[in-house]
C-alpha positions as protocol buffer text, in pm:
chain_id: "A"
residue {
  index: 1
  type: UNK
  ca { x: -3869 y: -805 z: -1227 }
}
residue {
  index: 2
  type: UNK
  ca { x: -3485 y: -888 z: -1281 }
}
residue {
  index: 3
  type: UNK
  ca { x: -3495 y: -1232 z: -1121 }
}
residue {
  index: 4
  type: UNK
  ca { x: -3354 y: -1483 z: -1349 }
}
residue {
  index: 5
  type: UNK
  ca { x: -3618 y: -1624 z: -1626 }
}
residue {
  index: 6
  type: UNK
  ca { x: -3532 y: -2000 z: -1765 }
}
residue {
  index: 7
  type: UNK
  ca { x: -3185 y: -1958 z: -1655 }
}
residue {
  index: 8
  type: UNK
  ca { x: -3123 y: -1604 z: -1819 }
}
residue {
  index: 9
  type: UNK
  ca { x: -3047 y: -1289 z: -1670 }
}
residue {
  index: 10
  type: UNK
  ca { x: -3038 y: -907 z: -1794 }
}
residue {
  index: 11
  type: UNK
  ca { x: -2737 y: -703 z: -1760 }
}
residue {
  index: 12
  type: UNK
  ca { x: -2738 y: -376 z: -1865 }
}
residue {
  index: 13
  type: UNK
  ca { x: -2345 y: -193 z: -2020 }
}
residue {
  index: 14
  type: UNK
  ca { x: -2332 y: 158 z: -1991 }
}
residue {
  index: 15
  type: UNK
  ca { x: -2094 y: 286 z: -2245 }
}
residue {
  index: 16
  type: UNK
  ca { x: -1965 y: 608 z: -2100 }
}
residue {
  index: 17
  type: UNK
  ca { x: -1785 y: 705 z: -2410 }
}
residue {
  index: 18
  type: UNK
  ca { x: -2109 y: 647 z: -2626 }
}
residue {
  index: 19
  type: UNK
  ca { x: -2313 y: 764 z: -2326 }
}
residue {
  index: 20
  type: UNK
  ca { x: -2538 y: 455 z: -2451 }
}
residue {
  index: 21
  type: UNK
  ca { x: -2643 y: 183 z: -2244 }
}
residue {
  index: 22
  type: UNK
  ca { x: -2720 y: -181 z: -2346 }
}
residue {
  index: 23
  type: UNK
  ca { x: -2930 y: -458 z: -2249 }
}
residue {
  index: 24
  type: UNK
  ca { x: -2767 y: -828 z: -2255 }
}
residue {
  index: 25
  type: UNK
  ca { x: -3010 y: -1123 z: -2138 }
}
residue {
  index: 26
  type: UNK
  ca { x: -2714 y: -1385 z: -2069 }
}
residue {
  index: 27
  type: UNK
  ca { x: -2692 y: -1740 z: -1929 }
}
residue {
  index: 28
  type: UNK
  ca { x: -2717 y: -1703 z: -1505 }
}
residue {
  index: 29
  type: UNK
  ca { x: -2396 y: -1835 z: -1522 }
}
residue {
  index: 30
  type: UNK
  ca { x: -2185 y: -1655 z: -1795 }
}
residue {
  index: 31
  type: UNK
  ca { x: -1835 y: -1590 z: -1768 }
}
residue {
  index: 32
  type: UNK
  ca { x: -1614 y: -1264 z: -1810 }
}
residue {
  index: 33
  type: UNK
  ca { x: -1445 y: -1380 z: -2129 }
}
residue {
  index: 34
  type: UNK
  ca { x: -1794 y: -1461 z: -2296 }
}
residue {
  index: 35
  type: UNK
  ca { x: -2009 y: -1181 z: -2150 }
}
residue {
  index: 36
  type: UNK
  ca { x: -1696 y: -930 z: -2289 }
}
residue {
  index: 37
  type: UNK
  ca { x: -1704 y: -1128 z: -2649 }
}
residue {
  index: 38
  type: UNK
  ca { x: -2114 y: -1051 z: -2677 }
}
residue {
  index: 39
  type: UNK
  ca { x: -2025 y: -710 z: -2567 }
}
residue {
  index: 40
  type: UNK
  ca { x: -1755 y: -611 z: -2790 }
}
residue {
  index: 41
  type: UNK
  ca { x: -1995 y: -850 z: -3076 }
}
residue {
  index: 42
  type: UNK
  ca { x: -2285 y: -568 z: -3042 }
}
residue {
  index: 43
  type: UNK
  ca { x: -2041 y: -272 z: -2989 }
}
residue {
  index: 44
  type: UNK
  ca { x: -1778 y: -367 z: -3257 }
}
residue {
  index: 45
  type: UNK
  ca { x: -1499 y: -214 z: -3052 }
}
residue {
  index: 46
  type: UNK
  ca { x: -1292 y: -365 z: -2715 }
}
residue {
  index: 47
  type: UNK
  ca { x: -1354 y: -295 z: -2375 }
}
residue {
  index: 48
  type: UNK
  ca { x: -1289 y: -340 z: -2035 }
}
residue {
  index: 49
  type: UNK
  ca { x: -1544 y: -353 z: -1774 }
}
residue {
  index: 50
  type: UNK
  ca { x: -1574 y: -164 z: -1404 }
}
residue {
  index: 51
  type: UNK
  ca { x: -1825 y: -172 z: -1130 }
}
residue {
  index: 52
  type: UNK
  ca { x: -2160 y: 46 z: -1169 }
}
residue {
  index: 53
  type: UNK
  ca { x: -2070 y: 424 z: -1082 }
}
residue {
  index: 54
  type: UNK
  ca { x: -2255 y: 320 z: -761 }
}
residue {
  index: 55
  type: UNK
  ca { x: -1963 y: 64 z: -642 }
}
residue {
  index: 56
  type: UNK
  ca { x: -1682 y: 273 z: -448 }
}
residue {
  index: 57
  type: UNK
  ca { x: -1391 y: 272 z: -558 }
}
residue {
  index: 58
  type: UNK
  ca { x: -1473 y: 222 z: -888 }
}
residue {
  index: 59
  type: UNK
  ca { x: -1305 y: -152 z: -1044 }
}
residue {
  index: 60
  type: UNK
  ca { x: -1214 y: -280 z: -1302 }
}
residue {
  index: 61
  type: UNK
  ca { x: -1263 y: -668 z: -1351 }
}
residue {
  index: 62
  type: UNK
  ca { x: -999 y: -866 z: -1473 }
}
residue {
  index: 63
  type: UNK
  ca { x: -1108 y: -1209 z: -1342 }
}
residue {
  index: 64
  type: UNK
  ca { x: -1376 y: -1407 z: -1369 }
}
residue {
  index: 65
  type: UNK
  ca { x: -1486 y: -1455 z: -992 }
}
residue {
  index: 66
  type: UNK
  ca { x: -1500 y: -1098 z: -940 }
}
residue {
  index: 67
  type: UNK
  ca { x: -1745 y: -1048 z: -1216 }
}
residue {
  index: 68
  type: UNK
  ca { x: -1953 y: -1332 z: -1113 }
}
residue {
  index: 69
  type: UNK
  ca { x: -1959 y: -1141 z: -746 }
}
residue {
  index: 70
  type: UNK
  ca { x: -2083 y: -833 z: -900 }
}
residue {
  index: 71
  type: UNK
  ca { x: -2348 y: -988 z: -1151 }
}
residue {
  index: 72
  type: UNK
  ca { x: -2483 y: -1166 z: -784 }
}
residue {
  index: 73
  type: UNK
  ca { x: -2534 y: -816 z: -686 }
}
residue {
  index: 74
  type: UNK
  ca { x: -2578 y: -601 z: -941 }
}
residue {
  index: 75
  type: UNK
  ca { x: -2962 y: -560 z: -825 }
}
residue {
  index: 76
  type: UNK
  ca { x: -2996 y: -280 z: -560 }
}
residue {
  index: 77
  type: UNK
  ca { x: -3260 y: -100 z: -425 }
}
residue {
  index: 78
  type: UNK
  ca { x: -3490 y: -264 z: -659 }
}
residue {
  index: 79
  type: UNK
  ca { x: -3296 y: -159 z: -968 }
}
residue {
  index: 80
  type: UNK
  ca { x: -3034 y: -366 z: -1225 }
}
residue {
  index: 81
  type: UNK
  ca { x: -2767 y: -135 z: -1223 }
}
residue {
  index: 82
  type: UNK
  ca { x: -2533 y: -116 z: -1496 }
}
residue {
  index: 83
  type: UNK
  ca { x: -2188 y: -249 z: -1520 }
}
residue {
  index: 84
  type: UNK
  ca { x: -1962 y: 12 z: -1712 }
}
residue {
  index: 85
  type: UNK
  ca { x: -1790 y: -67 z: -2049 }
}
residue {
  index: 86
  type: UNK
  ca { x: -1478 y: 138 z: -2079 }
}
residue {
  index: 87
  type: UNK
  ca { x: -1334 y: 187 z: -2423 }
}
């Protein structure tokens, strides 16, 4: 179900502060800076991403190869789990 389709994946931002959370179907192979520029886009304020409430400790991600390592395994137990937006 969240396998990638023609090269496009689905990641879902929860926005704590909004207590919303948003679907994003991005390139495979997006990086931080342009995954955070569609994000802030559709939100119309800045953020900073962490880890799903599921990854202990919680993260933040400030480079790129650690948000590529997390989008690699954001599926668990059968489920996309969000990445959090933090205002």
């Amino acid at each position: 179900k969240w396998a990638p389709k023609q090269g496009r994946i689905t990641i879902k931002v929860f926005v704590p502060s909004t207590d919303d959370i948003w679907m994003f179907r991005v390139p495979q192979d997006i990086s931080l800076t342009d995954f955070t520029s569609r994000v802030v886009g559709k939100l119309g304020f800045s953020v900073s991403f962490s880890g799903s409430v599921w990854d202990e400790p919680q993260y933040y991600f400030s480079k790129n190869d650690r948000f590529k390592s997390w989008v690699k395994g954001r599926i668990r137990f059968g489920r996309n789990l969000p990445i959090v937006a933090h205002v």
